[in-house]
C-alpha positions as CSV (number, residue, x, y, z in Angstrom):
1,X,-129.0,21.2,-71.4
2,X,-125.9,23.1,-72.4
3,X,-124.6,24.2,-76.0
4,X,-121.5,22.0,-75.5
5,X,-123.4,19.0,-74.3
6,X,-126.8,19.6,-77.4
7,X,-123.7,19.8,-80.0
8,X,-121.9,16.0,-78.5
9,X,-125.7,14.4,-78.4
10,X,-125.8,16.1,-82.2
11,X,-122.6,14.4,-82.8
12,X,-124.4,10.8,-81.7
13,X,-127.7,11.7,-84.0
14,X,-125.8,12.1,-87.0
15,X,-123.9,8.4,-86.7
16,X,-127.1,6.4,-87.8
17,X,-127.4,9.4,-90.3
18,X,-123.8,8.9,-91.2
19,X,-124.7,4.7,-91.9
20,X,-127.5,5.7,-93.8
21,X,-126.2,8.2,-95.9
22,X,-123.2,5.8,-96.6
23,X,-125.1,3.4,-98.0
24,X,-128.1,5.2,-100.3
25,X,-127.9,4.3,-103.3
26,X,-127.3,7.4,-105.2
27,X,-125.0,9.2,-106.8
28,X,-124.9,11.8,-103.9
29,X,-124.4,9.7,-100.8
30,X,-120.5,10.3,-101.1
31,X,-121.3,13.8,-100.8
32,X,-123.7,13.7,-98.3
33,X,-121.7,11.4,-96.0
34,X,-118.7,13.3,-96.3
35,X,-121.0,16.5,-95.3
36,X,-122.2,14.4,-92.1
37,X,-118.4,13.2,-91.4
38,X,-117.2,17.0,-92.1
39,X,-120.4,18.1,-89.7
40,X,-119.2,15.7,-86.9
41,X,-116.2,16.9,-87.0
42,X,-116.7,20.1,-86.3
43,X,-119.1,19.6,-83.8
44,X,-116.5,18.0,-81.8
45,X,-114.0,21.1,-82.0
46,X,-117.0,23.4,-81.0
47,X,-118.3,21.4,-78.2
48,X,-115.2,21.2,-76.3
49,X,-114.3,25.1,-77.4
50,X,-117.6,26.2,-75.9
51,X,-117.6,24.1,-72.7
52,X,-114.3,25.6,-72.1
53,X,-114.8,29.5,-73.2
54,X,-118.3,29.4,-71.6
55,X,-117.5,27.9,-68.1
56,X,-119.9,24.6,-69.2
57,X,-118.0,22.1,-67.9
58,X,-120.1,18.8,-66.9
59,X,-119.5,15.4,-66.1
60,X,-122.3,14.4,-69.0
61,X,-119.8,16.1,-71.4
62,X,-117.4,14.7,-70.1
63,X,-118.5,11.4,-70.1
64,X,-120.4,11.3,-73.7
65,X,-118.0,13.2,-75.8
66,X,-115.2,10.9,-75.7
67,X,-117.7,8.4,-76.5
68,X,-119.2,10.3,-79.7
69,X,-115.8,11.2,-80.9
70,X,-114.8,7.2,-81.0
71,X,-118.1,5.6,-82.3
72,X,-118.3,8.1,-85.2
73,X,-114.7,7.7,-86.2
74,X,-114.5,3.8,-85.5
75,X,-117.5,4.1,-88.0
76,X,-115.8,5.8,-90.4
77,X,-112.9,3.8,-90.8
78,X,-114.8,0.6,-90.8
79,X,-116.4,1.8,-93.9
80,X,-113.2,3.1,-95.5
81,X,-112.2,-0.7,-94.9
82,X,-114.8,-1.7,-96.6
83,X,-114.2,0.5,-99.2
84,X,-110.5,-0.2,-99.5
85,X,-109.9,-3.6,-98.8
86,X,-106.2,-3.7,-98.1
87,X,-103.4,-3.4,-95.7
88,X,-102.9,0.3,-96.7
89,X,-106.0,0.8,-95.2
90,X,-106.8,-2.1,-92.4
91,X,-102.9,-1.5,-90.3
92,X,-103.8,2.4,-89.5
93,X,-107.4,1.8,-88.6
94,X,-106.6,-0.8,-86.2
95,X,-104.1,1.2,-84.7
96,X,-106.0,4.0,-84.3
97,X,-109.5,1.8,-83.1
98,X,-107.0,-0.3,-81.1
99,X,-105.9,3.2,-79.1
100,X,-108.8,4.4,-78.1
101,X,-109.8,1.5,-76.7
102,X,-106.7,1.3,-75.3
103,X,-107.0,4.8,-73.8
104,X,-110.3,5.3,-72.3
105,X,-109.7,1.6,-70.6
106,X,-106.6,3.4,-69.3
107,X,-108.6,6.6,-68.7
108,X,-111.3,4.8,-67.1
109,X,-108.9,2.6,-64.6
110,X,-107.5,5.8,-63.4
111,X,-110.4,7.9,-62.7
112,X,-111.1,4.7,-60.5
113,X,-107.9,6.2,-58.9
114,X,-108.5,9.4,-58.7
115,X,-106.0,10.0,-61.3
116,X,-107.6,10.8,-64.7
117,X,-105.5,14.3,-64.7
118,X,-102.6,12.2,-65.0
119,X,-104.2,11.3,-68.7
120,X,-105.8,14.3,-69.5
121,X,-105.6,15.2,-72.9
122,X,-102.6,16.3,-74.8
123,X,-101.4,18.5,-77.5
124,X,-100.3,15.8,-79.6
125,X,-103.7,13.9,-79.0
126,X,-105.4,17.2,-80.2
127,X,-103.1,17.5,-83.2
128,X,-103.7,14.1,-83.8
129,X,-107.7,14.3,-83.6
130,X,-107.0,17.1,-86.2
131,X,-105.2,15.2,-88.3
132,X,-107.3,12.1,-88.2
133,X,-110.9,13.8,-88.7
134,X,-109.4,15.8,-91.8
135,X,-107.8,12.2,-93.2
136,X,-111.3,10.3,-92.6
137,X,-113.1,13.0,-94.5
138,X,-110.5,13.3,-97.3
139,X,-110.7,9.8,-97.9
140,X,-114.7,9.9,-97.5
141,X,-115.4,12.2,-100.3
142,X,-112.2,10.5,-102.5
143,X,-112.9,12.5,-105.9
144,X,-110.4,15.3,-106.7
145,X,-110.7,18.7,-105.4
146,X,-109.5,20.8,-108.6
147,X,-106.6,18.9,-108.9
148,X,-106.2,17.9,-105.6
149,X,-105.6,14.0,-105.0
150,X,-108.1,13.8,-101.7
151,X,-107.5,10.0,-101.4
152,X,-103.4,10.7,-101.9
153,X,-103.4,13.2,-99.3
154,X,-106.2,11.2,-97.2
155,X,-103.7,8.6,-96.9
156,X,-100.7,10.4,-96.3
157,X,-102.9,12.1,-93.2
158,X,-104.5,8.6,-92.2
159,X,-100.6,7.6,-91.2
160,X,-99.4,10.9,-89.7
161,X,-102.5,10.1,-87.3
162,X,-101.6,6.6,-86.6
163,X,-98.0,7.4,-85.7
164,X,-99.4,10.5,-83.5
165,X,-101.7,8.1,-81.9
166,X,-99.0,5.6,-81.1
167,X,-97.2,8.2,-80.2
168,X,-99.7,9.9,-78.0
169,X,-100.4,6.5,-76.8
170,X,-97.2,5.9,-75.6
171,X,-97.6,9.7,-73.9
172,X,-100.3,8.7,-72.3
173,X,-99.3,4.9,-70.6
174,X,-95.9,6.7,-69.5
175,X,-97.8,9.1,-67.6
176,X,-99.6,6.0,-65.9
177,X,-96.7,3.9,-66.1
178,X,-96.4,4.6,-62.2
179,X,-99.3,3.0,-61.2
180,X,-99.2,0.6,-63.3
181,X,-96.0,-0.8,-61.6
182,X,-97.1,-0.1,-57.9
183,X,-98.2,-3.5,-57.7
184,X,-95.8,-5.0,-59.8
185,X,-96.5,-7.1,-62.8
């Protein structure tokens, strides 16, 4: 068991934390399931670092990261739907549930192929991770920061990421585009 791969199976541990946490019913559960979201988070930018930096590259990672990355963030903004009833809300966390689903069907099909480089990840999918983990947690915690509107600037964030994941989408289906066509529509 590496570092890399002990911090992804953290990450999968703390999503029936997260659900739990989310709905105590106490005045500290926003806090607490921000601090899980915000824990996550990080998680996922250390697995990946470490894996990398240390040579621990495995198909387990491989496989399972993706994986806790999506459940704990289709999570999340199920619960920010819940909590925010609206369009506002509902358009940009379909897109962005409706993309990775999209994507790792994509990513799947073409490791069948012996193609997944082709849809390796890409800088705008990292910027938009980024952007997206600091929009879910913004909007998780919702209270002011000093004066700091964290559900203003949540939402702002939430829409940068769904136009970076259409965007990256778009990236990633033109880079497969090729075999997609080889046997026509």
């Amino acid at each position: 068991m590496t570092t890399p791969n002990a911090l992804t199976l953290l990450r999968i541990v703390l999503i029936p934390l997260f659900i739990g946490a989310y709905y105590l019913p106490s005045a500290w559960a926003n806090e607490l399931t921000t601090l899980i979201f915000a824990l996550a988070a990080i998680t996922d930018w250390f697995d990946g670092y470490l894996a990398r930096r240390w040579n621990q590259l495995s198909a387990f990672g491989a496989f399972l990261d993706p994986v806790a990355d999506k459940l704990m963030v289709a999570v999340a903004l199920v619960f920010l739907v819940e909590a925010h009833p609206s369009a506002w809300m509902s358009i940009p966390s379909a897109i962005i549930i409706g993309r990775e689903i999209t994507i790792s069907a994509l990513r799947e099909w073409m490791a069948e192929l012996g193609q997944r480089a082709t849809v390796a990840v890409s800088h705008i999918g990292k910027v938009k991770t980024s952007a997206q983990m600091l929009a879910i947690t913004l909007l998780l915690y919702h209270e002011p920061i000093f004066t700091l509107p964290t559900d203003y600037i949540g939402f702002v964030l939430l829409y940068v990421a769904a136009v970076l994941t259409i965007w990256s989408m778009f990236v990633y289906l033109r880079a497969a585009l090729p075999l997609l066509l080889k046997d026509g529509l």
